[in-house]
C-alpha positions in Angstrom: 0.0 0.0 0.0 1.4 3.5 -0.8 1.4 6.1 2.1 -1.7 7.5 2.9 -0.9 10.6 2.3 0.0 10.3 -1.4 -3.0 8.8 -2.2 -4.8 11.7 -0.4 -2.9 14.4 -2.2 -2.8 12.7 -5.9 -7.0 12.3 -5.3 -7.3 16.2 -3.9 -4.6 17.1 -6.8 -7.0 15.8 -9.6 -10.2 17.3 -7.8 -9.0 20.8 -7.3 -8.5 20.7 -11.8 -11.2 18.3 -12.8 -13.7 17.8 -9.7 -17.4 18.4 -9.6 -18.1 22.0 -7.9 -20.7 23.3 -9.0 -23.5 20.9 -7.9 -26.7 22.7 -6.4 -25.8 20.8 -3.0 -22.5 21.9 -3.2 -23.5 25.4 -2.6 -24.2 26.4 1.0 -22.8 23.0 2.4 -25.1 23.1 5.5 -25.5 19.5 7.1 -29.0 19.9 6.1 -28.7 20.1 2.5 -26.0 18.2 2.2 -27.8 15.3 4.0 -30.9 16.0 1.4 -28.2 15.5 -1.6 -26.7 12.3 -0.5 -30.0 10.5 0.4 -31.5 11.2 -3.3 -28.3 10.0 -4.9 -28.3 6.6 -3.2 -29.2 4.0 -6.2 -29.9 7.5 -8.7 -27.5 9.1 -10.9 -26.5 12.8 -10.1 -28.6 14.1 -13.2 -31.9 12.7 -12.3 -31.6 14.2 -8.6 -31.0 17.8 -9.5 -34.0 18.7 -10.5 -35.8 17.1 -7.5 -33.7 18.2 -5.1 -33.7 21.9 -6.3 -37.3 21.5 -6.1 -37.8 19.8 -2.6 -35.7 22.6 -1.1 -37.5 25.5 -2.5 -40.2 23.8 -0.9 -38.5 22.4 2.1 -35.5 25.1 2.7 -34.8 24.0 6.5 -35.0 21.2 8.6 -37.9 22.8 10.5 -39.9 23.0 7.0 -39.5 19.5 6.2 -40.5 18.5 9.6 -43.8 20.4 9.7 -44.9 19.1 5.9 -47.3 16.4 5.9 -46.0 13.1 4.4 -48.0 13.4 1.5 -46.2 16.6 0.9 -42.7 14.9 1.0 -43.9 11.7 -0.9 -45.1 14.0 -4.0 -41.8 16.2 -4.3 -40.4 12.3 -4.4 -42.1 10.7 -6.8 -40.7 9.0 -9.4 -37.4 9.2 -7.6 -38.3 5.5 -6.0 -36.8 3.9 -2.8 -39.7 5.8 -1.1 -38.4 4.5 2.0 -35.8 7.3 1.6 -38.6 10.1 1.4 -40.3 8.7 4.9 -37.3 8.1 6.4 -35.9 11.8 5.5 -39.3 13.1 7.3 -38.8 11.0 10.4 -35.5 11.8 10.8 -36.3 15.9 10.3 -39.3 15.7 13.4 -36.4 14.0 15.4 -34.2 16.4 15.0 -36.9 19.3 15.4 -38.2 17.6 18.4 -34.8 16.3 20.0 -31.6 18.2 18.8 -32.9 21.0 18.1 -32.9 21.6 14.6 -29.1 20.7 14.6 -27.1 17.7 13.5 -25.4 15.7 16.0 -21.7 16.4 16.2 -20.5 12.7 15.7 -20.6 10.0 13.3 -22.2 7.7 15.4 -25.3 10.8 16.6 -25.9 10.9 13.0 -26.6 7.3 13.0 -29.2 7.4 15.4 -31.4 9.3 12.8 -34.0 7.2 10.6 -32.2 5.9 7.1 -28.9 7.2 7.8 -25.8 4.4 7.8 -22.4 5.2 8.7 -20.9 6.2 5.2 -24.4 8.6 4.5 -22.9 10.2 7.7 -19.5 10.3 7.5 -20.3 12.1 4.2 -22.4 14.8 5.7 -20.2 15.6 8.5 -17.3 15.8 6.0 -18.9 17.9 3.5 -21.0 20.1 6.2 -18.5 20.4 8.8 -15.0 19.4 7.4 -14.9 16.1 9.7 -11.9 13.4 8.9 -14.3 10.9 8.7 -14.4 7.9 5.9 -17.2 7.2 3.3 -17.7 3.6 1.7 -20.5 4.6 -1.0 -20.3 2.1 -4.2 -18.2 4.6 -6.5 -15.6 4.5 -3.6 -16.0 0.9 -2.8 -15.6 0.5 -6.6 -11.8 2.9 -6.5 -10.6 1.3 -3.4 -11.5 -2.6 -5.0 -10.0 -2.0 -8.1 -6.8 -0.3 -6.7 -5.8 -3.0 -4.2 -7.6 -5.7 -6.1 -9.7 -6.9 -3.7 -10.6 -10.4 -4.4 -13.7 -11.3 -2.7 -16.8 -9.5 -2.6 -17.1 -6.6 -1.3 -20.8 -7.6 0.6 -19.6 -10.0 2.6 -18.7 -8.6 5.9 -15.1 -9.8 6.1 -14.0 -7.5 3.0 -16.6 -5.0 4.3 -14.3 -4.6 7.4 -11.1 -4.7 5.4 -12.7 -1.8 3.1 -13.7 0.2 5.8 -10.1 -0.2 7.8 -8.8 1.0 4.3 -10.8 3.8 3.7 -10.4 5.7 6.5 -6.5 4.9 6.3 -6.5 7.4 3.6 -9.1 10.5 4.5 -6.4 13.4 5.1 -6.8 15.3 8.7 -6.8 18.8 5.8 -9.5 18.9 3.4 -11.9 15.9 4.4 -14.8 17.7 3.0 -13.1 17.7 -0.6 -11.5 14.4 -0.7 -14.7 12.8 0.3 -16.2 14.6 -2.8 -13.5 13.6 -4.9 -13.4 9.8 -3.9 -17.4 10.2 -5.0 -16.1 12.0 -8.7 -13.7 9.8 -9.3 -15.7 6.9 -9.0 -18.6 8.7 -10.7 -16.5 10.3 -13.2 -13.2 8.7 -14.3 -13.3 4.8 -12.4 -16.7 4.2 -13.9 -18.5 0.4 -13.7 -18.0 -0.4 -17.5 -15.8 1.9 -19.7 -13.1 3.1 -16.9 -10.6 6.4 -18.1 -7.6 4.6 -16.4 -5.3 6.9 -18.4 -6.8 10.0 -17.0 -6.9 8.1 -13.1 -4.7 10.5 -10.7 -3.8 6.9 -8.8 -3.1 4.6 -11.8 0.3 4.0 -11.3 -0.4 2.4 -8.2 -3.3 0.8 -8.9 -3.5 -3.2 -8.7 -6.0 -4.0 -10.9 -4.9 -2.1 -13.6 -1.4 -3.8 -13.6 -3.1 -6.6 -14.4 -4.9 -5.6 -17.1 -8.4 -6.6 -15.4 -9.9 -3.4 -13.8 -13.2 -4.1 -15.2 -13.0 -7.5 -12.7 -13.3 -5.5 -10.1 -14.9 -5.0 -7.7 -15.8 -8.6 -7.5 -19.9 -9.0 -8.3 -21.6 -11.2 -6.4 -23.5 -14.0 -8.1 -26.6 -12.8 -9.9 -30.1 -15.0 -9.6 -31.8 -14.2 -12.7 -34.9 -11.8 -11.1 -38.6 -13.6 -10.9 -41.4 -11.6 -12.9 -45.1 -11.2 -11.2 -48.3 -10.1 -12.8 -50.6 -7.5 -11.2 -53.9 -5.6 -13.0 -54.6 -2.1 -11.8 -57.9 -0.8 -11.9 -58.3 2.8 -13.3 -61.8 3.3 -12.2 -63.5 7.0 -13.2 -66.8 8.3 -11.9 -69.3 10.4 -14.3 -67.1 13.3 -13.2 -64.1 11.8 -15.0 -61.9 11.6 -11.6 -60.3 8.5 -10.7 -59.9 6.5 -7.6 -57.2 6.1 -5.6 -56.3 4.3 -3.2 -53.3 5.2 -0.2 -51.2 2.5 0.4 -49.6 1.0 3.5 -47.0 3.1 5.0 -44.6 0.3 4.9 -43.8 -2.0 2.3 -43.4 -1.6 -1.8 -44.4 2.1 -2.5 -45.3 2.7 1.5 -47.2 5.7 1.4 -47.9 6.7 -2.1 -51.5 6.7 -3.8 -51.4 4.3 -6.0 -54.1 2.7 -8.3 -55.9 -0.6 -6.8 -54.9 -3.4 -7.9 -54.9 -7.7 -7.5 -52.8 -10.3 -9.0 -56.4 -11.7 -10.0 -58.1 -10.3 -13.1 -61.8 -10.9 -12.3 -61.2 -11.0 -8.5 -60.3 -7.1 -8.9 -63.6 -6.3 -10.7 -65.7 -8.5 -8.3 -63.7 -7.0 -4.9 -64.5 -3.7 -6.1 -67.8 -3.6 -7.1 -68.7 -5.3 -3.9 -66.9 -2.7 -2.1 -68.1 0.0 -4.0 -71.5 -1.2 -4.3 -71.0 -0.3 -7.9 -71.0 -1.9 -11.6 -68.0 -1.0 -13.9 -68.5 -0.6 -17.2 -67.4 0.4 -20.2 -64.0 -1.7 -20.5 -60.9 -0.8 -21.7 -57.6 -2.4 -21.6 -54.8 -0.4 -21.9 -51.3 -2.0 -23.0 -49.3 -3.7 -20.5 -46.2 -3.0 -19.5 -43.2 -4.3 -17.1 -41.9 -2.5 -14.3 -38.4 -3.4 -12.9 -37.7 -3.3 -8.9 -34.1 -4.2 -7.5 -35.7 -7.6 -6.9 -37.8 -8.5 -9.4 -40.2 -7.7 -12.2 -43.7 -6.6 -12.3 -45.8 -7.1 -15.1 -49.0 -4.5 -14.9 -51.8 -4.7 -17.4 -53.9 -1.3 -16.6 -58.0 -1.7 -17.2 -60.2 1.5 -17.6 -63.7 1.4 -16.1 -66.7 3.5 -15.8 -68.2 3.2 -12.7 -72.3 3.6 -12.8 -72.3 6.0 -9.8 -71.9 9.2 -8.8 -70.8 10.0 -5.1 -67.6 10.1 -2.4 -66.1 6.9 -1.6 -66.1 6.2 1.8 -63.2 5.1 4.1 -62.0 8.5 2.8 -58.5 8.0 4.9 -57.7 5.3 1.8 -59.7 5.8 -1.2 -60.1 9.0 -2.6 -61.8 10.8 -5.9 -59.1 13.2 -7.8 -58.9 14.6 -11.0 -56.3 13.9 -13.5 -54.5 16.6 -13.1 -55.1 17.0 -8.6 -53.6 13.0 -8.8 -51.0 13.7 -10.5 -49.6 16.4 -8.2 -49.9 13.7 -5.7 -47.3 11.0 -4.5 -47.3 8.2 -7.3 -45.6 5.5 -8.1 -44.1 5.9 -11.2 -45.6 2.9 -13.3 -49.4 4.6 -11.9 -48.1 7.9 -13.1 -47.2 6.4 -16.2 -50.8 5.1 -16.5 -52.4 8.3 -15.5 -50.2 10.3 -17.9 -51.7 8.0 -21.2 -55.3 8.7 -20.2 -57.4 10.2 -22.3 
């Protein structure tokens, strides 16, 4: 291993020319808005998040504005990000800190932790960034530097070579400039040590990077064994009243789309007609089917065929807590899935 501190200084070298500065979230680096930025870029690339995030903090500007919105507020400036645990998480977290710190972050790694949907690299990040603390992140752009440069060969989930990582990483954050070089270990991974089509020749640390000596970086970090993902079958019911609204229905606060309104739906055709005009005490007619498409979760596939009704009455659903009446337009401003936004949107 080279000495820490000429990794440090090659990485901070390359960020101070080439590095990402100019980021919405790098503006104002308040723990708050930092912590906002690096809970929408888990699992989402930095172009989709801009625009939500510039538009969840005009809304939500502080900490004590995010904690005093309703969680169908939050849940609509995230739609279509996914991961919606990360939206009810974020507005857990900001009523703790309202209601317990103060409106201020914890001082420590470890106080961060305490806070709904926040892991020790998520922290370590935001008390970097924020507040210039030598602390280590272990994202998946970093894991993906740090694997390829000491060719680490096992993978990187198991908890062994999790420890390893983590005993690395922080061997290397720099007591001067934490802030940057955590942003620059995140860039350089992003940027330059990319998954499939790495710029090696551009890399600030290439000389001593073991994979690259080999001729393999692309081998690493070593991927654990994919199972090829199952596919299930749902029908969504898009039921409209003589007013032309549709119905939705508010889904479980935990689970797949926690939160959200969503469309109801059954992975039984006919049972989903039946179930609902018993509930309803209604008749749907006037059927249309609407193509289907597939929806991909980290897990497995979903296979939604949407069907169009006309319901034969005119009157609020009860149980108004869960189903509600909206227009087109009022429903989408709501919270939505994206695959029911994707349905709405093609209506008629």
């Amino acid at each position: 291993m080279i000495p820490a501190e000429h990794f440090s200084e090659r990485v901070l070298s390359w960020f101070d020319l080439h590095g990402r500065k100019n980021l919405p979230w790098q503006q104002n680096k308040t723990p708050y808005r930092v912590w906002i930025s690096e809970i929408m870029l888990q699992q989402t690339q930095v172009t989709t998040v801009i625009p939500y995030y510039q538009r969840f903090m005009t809304s939500f500007p502080t900490v004590e504005d995010l904690a005093k919105a309703s969680e169908d507020e939050v849940l609509a400036h995230w739609s279509g990000l996914g991961y919606y645990a990360r939206a009810r998480n974020l507005h857990k977290a900001a009523k703790k800190l309202v209601d317990e710190y103060d409106s201020e972050f914890p001082l420590t790694v470890e106080g961060v932790c305490e806070l709904s949907g926040i892991g020790r690299s998520t922290a370590a990040a935001i008390l970097s960034i924020s507040r210039g603390v030598q602390a280590a992140i272990l994202d998946g752009n970093v894991k993906r530097v740090l694997a390829r440069f000491h060719a680490v060969s096992t993978w990187p989930g198991e908890k062994k070579t999790e420890t390893m990582m983590w005993d690395v990483a922080e061997q290397y954050v720099p007591a001067d400039r934490p802030g940057d070089y955590t942003q620059a270990m995140m860039d350089l991974g992003a940027t330059l040590c990319t998954r499939s089509k790495p710029q090696c020749l551009l890399c600030p640390i290439k000389e001593d990077c073991a994979a690259l000596k080999m001729g393999l970086p692309t081998n690493f970090p070593i991927k654990k064994v994919k199972k090829e993902k199952p596919t299930k079958a749902i029908s969504m019911l898009v039921m409209k009243n003589t007013e032309q609204q549709v119905l939705l229905e508010k889904r479980p606060s935990i689970g797949i789309w926690g939160g959200l309104w969503s469309l109801p739906e059954s992975n039984a055709e006919d049972l989903l007609i039946l179930e609902t005009e018993q509930r309803f005490h209604c008749r749907l007619t006037s059927e249309e089917r609407l193509e289907p498409f597939r929806h991909t979760f980290s897990h497995y596939h979903l296979m939604i065929q949407p069907m169009c009704f006309l319901a034969d009455f005119d009157g609020a659903v009860f149980e108004s807590g869960k189903y509600q009446w909206y227009s087109k337009e009022a429903a989408l401003a709501l919270g939505l899935p994206a695959p029911v936004r994707q349905i709405l949107v093609s209506m008629p």
